[in-house]
C-alpha positions, 0 to 999 in steps of 0.5 A: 731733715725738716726741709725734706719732709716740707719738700715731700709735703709740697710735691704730695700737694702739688701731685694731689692738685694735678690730678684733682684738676685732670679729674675736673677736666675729664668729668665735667660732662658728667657734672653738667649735664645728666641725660636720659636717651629715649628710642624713636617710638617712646610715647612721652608721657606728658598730660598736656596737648602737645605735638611732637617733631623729629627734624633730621639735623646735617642729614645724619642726626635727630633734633626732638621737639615737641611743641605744646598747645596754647590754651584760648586764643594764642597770643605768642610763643615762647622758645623754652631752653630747659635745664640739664637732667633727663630730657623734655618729659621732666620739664613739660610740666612746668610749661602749664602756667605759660600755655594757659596764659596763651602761648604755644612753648616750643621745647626742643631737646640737646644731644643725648637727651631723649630723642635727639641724638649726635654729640653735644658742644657749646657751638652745637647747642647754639646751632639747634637754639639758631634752627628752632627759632628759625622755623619758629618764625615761619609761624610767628613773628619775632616780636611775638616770640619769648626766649626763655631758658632755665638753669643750664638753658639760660646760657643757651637762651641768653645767645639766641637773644643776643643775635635774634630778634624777640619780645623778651627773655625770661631766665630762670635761676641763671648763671652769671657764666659758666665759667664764675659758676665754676669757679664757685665751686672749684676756687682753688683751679684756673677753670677757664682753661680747664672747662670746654663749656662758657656759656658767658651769659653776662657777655651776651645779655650785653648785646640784648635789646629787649626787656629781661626777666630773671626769677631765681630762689634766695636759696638755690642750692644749686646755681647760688642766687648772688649769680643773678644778683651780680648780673643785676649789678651789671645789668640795671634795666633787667628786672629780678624776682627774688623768690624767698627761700626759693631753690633751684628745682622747686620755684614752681611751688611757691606762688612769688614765682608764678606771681611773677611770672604770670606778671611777665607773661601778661605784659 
């Protein structure tokens, strides 16, 4: 009689772990990014001078760019991989700190979010970062250009600075992979199999020959801070600034990071 209710238990368990784990798999998107579309005629509310491109992609789908000015004389441009939620308004304010330190930033935005259109995927997300930075060098060379990626961004900046020429990389909150992320949060599930997204920062920072910047929050509450430090680990020559008590969407605030980042920037 007790054999049959351990039986039951394991099968009840068993069944309970199947389905968490096709719950996993079929919400993942949900779980990783958070879009908000935009029409092609919405005026983005954004306070500093910008311009803003609409490149038609494969000749069916719209990539969004929008292009903020430098303040004085330009000394680079920085390619700005933002992070997961909403679309290019909720991050154009983080770009005043770079632009009055004279660079242009280039931000575009992934399928789904804002104007630009068309299904995402890994690959696809590559393929924009790939056609960004090559119209970036029809007005800068590579040497003055900064890849800079930020939460769900870093992974993607971290592939275009593994197979293109810069001056440098700056993460903000970065993930060691998606996978490790993953399996921060999900320890009990085989996630390699389970997540359609890698985004193996690890694997590409290998491959970059330039100098790399990592800022993230002792705190983040989101992406856990160990994630960079792991990478450091791995990585010695790239350099990582602690925030303290710094989380994943306030590091603005606190001037260790814009300390820190204007160091970078003024290299």
């Amino acid at each position: 009689m007790r054999a049959k209710k351990i039986a039951r238990l394991v099968v009840t368990l068993l069944v309970i772990y199947v389905l968490g784990g096709v719950l996993l798999y079929g919400v993942q998107e949900w779980l990783l990014f958070h879009p908000e579309a935009l029409p092609r005629n919405h005026a983005f509310a954004i306070k500093q001078p910008y311009k803003e491109e609409n490149i038609t992609v494969d000749g069916k789908r719209n990539l969004s760019l929008v292009k903020f000015e430098a303040t004085g004389p330009k000394k680079g441009l920085v390619l700005y991989f933002h992070g997961n939620m909403r679309n290019i308004e909720r991050y154009a304010p983080f770009t005043d700190v770079i632009t009055k330190q004279g660079y242009e930033v280039w931000m575009p935005d992934y399928p789904g979010f804002g104007k630009s259109t068309g299904k995402r995927s890994e690959e696809g997300l590559y393929k924009d970062a790939l056609l960004v930075y090559e119209l970036a060098t029809k007005e800068q060379i590579p040497e003055d250009i900064i890849i800079y990626g930020r939460s769900i961004g870093t992974g993607i900046a971290s592939y275009l600075a593994a197979h293109r020429r810069s001056r440098e990389v700056i993460l903000e909150t970065p993930y060691y992979s998606m996978h490790a992320l993953a399996r921060y949060y999900f320890p009990i599930y085989p996630v390699s199999r389970l997540i359609n997204y890698h985004f193996p920062t690890n694997e590409y920072l290998s491959k970059v020959r330039v100098p790399i910047s990592i800022l993230h929050g002792t705190e983040d509450e989101v992406v856990p801070y160990q994630q960079s430090v792991r990478l450091k680990k791995e990585h010695p020559h790239l350099v990582l600034y602690s925030i303290p008590k710094g989380k994943h969407n306030n590091l603005s605030e606190y001037p260790a990071f814009n300390k820190a980042l204007h160091e970078v920037l003024a290299r």
